[in-house]
PLY file of the C-alpha trace (Angstrom):
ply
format ascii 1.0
element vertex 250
property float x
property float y
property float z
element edge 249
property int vertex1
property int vertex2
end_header
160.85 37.96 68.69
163.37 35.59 67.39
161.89 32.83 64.96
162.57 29.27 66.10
164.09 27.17 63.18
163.84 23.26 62.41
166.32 22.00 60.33
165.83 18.54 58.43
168.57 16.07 57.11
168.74 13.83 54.27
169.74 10.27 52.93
171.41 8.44 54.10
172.23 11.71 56.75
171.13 12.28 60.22
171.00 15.12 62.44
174.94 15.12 62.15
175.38 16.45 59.08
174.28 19.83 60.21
176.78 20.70 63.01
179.07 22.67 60.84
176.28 24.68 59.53
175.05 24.96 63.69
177.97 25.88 64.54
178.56 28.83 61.71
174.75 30.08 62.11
175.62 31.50 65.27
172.29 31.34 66.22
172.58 32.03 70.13
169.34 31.65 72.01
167.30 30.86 69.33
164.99 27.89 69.18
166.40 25.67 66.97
165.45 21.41 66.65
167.53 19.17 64.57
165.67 15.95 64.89
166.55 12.59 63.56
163.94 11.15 60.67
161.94 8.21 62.28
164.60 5.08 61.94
167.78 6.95 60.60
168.96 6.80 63.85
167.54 4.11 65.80
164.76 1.69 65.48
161.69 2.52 63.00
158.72 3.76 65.51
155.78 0.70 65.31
153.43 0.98 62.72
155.94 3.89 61.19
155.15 2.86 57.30
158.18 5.21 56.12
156.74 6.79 53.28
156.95 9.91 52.08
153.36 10.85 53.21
154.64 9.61 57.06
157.60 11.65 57.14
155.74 14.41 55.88
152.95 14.00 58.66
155.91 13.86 61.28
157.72 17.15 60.20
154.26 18.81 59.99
154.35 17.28 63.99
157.28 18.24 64.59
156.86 22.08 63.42
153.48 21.66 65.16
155.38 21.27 68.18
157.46 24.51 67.81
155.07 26.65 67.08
152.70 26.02 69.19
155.88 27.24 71.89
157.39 29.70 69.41
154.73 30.90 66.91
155.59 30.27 63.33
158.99 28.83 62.45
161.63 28.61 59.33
162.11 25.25 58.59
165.83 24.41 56.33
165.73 20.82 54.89
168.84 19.28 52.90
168.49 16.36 50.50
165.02 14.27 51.46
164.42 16.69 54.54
164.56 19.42 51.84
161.44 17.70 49.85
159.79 16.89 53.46
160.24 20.13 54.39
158.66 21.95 50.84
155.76 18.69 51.45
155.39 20.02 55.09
155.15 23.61 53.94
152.28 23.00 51.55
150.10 20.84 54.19
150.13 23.42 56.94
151.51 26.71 55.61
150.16 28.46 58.35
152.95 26.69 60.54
155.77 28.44 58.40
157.46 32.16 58.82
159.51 30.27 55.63
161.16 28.13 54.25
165.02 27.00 52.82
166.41 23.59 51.15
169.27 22.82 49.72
170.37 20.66 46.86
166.80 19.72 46.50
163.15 20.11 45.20
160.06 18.76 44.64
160.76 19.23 40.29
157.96 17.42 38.30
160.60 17.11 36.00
163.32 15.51 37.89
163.84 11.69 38.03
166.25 10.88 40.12
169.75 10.01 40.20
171.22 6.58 39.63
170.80 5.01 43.29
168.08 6.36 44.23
167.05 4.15 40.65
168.07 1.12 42.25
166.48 1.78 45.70
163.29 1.87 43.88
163.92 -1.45 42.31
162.56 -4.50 44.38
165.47 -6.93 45.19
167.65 -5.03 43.64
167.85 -2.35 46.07
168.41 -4.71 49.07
171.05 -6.11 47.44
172.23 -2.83 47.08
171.73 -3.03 50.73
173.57 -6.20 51.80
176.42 -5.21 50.03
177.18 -1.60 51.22
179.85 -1.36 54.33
180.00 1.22 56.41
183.75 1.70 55.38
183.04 1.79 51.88
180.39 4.66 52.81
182.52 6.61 55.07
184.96 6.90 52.06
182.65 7.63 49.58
180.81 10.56 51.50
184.35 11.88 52.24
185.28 11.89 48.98
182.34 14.07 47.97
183.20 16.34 50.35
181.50 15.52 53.46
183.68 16.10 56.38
185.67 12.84 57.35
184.43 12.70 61.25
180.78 13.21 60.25
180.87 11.08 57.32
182.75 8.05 59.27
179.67 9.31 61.70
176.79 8.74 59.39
178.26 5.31 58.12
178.58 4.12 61.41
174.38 4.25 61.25
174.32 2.18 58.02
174.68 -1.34 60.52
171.14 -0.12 61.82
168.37 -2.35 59.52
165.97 -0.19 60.00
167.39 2.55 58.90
168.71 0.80 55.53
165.04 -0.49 55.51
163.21 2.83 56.12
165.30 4.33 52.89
164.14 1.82 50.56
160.65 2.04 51.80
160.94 5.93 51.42
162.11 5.79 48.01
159.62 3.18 47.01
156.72 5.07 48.22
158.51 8.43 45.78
159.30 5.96 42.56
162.51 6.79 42.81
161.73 10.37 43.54
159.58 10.87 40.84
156.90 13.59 42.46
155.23 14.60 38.78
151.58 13.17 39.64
151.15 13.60 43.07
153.20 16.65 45.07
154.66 18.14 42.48
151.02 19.03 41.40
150.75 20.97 44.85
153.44 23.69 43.86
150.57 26.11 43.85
149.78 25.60 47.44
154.12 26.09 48.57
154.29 29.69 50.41
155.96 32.12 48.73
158.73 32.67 51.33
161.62 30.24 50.07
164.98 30.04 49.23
167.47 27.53 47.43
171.01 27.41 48.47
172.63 24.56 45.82
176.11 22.97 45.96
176.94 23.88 42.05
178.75 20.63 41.81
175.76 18.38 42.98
176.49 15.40 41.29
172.97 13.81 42.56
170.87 17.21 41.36
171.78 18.73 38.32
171.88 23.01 39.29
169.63 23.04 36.42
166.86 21.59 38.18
167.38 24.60 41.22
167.36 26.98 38.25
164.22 25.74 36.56
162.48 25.78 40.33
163.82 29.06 40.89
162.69 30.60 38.16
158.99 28.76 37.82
158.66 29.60 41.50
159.94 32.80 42.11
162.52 32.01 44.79
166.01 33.11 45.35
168.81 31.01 44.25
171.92 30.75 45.75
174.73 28.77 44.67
177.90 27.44 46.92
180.82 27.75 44.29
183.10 24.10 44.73
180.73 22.31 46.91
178.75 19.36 45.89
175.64 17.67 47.61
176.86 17.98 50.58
177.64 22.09 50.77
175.73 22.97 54.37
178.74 20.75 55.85
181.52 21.34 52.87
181.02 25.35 52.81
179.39 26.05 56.23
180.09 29.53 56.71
178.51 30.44 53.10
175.69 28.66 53.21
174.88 30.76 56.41
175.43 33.87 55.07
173.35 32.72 52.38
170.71 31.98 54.88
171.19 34.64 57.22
170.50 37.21 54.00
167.29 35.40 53.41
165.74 35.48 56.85
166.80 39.25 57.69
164.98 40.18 54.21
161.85 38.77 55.71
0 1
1 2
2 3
3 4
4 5
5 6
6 7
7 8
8 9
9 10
10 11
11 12
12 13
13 14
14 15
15 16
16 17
17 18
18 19
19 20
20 21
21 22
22 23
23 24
24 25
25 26
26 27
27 28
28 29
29 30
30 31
31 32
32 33
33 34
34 35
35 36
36 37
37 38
38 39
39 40
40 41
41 42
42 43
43 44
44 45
45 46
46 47
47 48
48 49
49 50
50 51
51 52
52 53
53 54
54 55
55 56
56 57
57 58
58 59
59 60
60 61
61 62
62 63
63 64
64 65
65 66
66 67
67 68
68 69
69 70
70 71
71 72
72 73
73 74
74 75
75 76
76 77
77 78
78 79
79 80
80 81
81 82
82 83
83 84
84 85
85 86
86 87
87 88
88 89
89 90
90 91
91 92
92 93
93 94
94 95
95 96
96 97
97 98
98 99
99 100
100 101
101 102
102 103
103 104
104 105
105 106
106 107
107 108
108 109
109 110
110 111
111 112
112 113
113 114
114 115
115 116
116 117
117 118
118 119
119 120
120 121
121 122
122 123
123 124
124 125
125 126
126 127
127 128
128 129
129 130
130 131
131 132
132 133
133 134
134 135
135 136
136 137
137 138
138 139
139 140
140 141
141 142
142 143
143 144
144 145
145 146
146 147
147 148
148 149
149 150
150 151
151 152
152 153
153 154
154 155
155 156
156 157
157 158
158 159
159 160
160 161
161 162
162 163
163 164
164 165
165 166
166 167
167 168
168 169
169 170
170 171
171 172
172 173
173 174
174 175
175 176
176 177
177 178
178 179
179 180
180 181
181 182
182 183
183 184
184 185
185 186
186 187
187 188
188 189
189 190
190 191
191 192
192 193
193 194
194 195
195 196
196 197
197 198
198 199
199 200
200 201
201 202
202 203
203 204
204 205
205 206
206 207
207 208
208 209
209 210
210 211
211 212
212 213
213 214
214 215
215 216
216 217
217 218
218 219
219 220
220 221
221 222
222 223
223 224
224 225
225 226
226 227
227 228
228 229
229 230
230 231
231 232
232 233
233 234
234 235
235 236
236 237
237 238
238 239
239 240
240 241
241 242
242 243
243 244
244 245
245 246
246 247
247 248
248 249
């Protein structure tokens, strides 16, 4: 039977950013869902707190959802949807044939990169806010190697308020994205069927970080030679090799 697979974007992403990788998966008539995160897309759900315990709760939904149609599922998470998707793993491991992320991990080491610093800082951050254009975004994302339609795509998004708003909250609720006393201290409970596939030239994620998870965790490391954050959309077709090798060893 052929495993249904939910795949789970980043910040400041959407469900966009994975259509090259779609496309180069090949995956035919497999169940696949590429949902958006609640307010990345359109208006925050009411009473949606955007944490990082809510998204979590909401992926564990949504893979509720496909297994309960499929069976057990792989779940692939880039960015945030990577550490949603390890989060979602540990609550409800029983939902999970495996798991894969990219360019990110739950590290109780790791402290986060600059903006992610300033998203964390009260007034601060919505300044941040206030003063990013989409244009300015667009260009930037391109120039780390995004592809131009999907990153003139994704900064389109950034005149939604809610989704600007549900980021800060997010990274609030993560100090930044510092997980050392809280789901970090969970690593036990992650199933042991995972894989890292890492853009070498992250400038966000140091590849140290993948290779200090790797090795603490025993999970296969792949890196994407000239690709930075962004590698399931800058190097497509060898990120799913790298992912098609994982599942068939399963």
């Amino acid at each position: 039977m052929t495993t249904a697979k939910l795949f789970l974007h980043g910040v400041p992403d959407s469900p966009a950013i994975w259509r090259p990788l779609l496309a180069a998966l090949d995956l035919g008539d497999t169940p696949v869902a590429v949902p958006a995160l609640p307010g990345f897309t359109g208006p925050l759900p009411a009473g949606f707190p955007a944490t990082k315990e809510a998204y979590a709760d909401w992926a564990v939904g949504q893979a509720e959802a496909l297994v309960a149609a499929h069976g057990p599922i792989d779940i692939v998470g880039h960015d945030w949807g990577a550490l949603i998707a390890q989060r979602a793993a540990m609550l409800r491991p029983d939902l999970f044939r495996s798991w894969a992320v990219s360019n990110a991990v739950i590290d109780p080491d790791y402290r986060g990169h600059r903006i992610a610093r300033i998203w964390n800082t009260p007034i601060l951050g919505e300044i941040f806010m206030a003063l990013s254009k989409p244009a300015a975004l667009a260009k930037g994302l391109a120039e780390q190697g995004m592809p131009a339609g999907i990153a003139d795509e994704e900064a389109a998004q950034w005149a939604n308020k809610d989704k600007r708003r549900a980021i800060l909250k997010l990274y609030r609720s993560a100090k930044g994205l510092n997980f050392e006393h809280d789901w970090a201290r969970d690593l036990d409970r992650l199933p042991a069927n995972g894989t890292l596939i890492w853009g070498e030239d992250d400038p966000y994620v140091d590849p140290s970080v993948a290779e200090r998870f790797a090795a603490d965790n025993d999970a296969p490391l792949t890196f994407i030679k000239g690709a930075g954050h962004w590698a399931i959309a800058e190097r497509p077709q060898e990120v799913a090799a790298a992912l098609h090798r994982f599942w068939n060893s399963l």
